[in-house]
N, C-alpha and C positions, 0 to 999 in steps of 0.2 A: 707721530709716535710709531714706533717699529713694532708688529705686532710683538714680538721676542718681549720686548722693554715690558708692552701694555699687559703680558700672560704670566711677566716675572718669572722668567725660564732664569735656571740657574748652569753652573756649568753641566750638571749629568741632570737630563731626563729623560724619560719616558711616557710620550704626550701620546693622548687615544684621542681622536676625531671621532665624534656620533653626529647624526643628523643627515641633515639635508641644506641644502642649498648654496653651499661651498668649502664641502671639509676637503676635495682634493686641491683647490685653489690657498686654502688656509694653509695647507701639507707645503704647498710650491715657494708659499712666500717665507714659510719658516726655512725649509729648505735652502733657499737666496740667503735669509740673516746671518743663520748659523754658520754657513760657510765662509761667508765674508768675514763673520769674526773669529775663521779659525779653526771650528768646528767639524767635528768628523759625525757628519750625519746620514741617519739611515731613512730610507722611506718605503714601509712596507703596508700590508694587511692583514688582517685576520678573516678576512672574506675573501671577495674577488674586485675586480677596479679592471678600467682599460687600464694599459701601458701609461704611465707619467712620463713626464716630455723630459726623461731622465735617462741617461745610460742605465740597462734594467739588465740586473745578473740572475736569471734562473737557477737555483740550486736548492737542492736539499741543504739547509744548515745544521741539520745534526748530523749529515754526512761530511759535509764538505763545508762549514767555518770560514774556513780561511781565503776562499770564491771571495767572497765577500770584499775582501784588503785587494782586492785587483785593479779595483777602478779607483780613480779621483771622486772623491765626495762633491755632493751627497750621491750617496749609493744606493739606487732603486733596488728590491730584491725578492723574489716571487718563489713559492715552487714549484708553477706551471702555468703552461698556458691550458687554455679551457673556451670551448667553444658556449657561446650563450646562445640558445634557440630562436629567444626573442629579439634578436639584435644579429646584424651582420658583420660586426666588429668583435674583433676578440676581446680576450677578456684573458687576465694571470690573476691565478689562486695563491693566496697566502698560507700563513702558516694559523698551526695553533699556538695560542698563547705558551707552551710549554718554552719550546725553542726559541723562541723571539726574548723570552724573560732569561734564557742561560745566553744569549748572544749580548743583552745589555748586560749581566752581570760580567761574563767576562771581555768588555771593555772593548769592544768592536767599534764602539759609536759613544760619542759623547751625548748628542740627540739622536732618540729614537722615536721617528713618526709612525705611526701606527692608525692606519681606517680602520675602523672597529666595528663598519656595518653599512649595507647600502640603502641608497635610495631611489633607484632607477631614472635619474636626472630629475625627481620633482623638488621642489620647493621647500618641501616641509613635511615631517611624518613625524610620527609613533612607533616604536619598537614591536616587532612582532616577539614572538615567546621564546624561540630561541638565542636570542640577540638583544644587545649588540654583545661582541664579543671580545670583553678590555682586559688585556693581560693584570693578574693581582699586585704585578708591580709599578704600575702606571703611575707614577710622581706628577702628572697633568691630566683632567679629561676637558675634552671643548665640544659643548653641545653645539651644536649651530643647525641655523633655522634662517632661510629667508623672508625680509621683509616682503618681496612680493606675493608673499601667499596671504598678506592681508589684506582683505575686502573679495578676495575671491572665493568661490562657492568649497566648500567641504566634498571634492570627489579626485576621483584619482588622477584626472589631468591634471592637479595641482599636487596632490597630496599620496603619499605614499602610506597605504593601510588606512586610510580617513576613518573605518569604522572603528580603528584602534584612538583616533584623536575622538572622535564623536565617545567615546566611554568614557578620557581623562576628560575632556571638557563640557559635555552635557548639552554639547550642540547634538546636531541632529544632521545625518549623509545631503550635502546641499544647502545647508543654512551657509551665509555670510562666513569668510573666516573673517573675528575680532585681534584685535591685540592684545584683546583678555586671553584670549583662548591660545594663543602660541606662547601666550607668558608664562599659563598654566601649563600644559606641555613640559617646557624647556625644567620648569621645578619640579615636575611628580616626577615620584618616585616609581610611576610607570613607564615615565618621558626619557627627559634629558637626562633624570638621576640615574635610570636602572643598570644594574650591575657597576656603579662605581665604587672602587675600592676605600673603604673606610679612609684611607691614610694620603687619598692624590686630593690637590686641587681641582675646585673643578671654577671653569669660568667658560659662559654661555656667549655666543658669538651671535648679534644677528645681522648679516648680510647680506649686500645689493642694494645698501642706502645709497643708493647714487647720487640722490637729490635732497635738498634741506627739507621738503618735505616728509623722503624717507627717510630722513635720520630723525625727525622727530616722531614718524610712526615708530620705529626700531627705538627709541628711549622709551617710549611709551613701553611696548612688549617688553625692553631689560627692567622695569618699574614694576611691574605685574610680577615678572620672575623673580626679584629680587625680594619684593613682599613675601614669596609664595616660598621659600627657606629660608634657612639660614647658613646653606653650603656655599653660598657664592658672595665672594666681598665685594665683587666686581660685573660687570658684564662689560662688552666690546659692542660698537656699533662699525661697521666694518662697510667699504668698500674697497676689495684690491682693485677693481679697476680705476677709479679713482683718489685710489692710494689715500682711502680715508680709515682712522682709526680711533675712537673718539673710547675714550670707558664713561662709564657710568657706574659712580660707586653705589655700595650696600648701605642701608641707613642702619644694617646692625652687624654686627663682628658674627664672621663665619664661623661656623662649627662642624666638625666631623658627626658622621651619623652614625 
């Protein structure tokens, strides 16, 4: 199943990525879909990211719009680069939600990808307070969380803000991480939900099932989440590198919040 098919992308959206554990790899494979079918897509942020193994055009777009239409899609687009202290790799700044929401209105992009928050390469996190940061016109959000952060301990080699998972989930900095406990996550409305627009889909991704074992832990966690609202009609069990994509339905009809 093509991720596009399994997220029910239609022709115009605007898809926000939270989480951890593979929203830039999730960005890359929509990016492949959409173009093949045609599509004029964007792939940007509302934070910072390295460079996407994409042609990437730096520009103010409430200056300069039309930078944009230069390159062949999908069109990477930043508006700046930016040194990170912690890291020896650069790093390009995105935009605020304002400009990215008048760039999808006026028709730039048929799909518009959107990272909406980092994680410093771990596995799995919790939203800090200012974040994540999902344009209000976002028609998709996709939590995602890897499956390998399950059975590993609750600390920041695995987990981004742990103390912020250790307060949704009631573990404790170092316990076990469960599949209970990244199901819970991915539904609170301190997790996977925060700041999602009343009126977008949301469907939770959880990624790096490589193996039949991890796709049955990763069922396990979209079971847990799917109990734990009623925003999501679906979840995804994901491996891009093994080009796996499996859903897992809701046993109850989703609802706006």
């Amino acid at each position: 199943m093509q991720l596009a098919d399994a997220l029910g992308l239609g022709d115009r959206e605007l898809v926000a990525f939270v989480g951890a554990g593979g929203k830039k790899t999730a960005m890359h494979r929509l990016a492949t879909e959409g173009t093949e079918r045609g599509c004029n897509v964007g792939f940007t942020t509302t934070t910072q990211m390295p460079p996407p193994d994409l042609p990437l055009t730096v520009t103010d777009v409430e200056v300069s719009p039309y930078a944009l239409t230069e390159d062949e899609p999908p069109v990477a687009f930043a508006r700046e680069w930016v040194s990170d202290p912690d890291r020896v790799a650069r790093k390009v700044r995105g935009f605020d939600p304002g400009p990215l929401t008048s760039v999808f209105d006026r028709g730039f992009f048929d799909w518009l990808l959107v990272k909406a928050d980092g994680a410093r390469m771990r596995e799995f996190k919790a939203p800090g307070s200012g974040e994540p940061v999902i344009p209000e016109k976002a028609t998709q959000v996709v939590p995602v969380a890897s499956v390998l952060a399950v059975g590993e301990p609750l600390t920041e080699a695995v987990v981004h803000r742990p103390e912020r998972v250790a307060s949704i989930t009631g573990l404790s900095v170092g316990d076990a991480i469960t599949p209970e406990a990244v199901g819970d996550v991915l539904a609170s409305p301190d997790g996977g939900l925060k700041c999602v627009p009343d009126a977008a889909d949301v469907t939770p991704i959880v990624n790096k099932a490589d193996t039949p074992d991890r796709q049955e832990t990763a069922r396990a966690v979209l079971e847990r989440a799917l109990d734990g609202t009623s925003r999501f009609a679906r979840g995804l069990v994901t491996s891009f590198e093994r080009d796996v994509c499996l859903a897992v339905e809701s046993r109850t009809s989703p609802q706006r919040a």
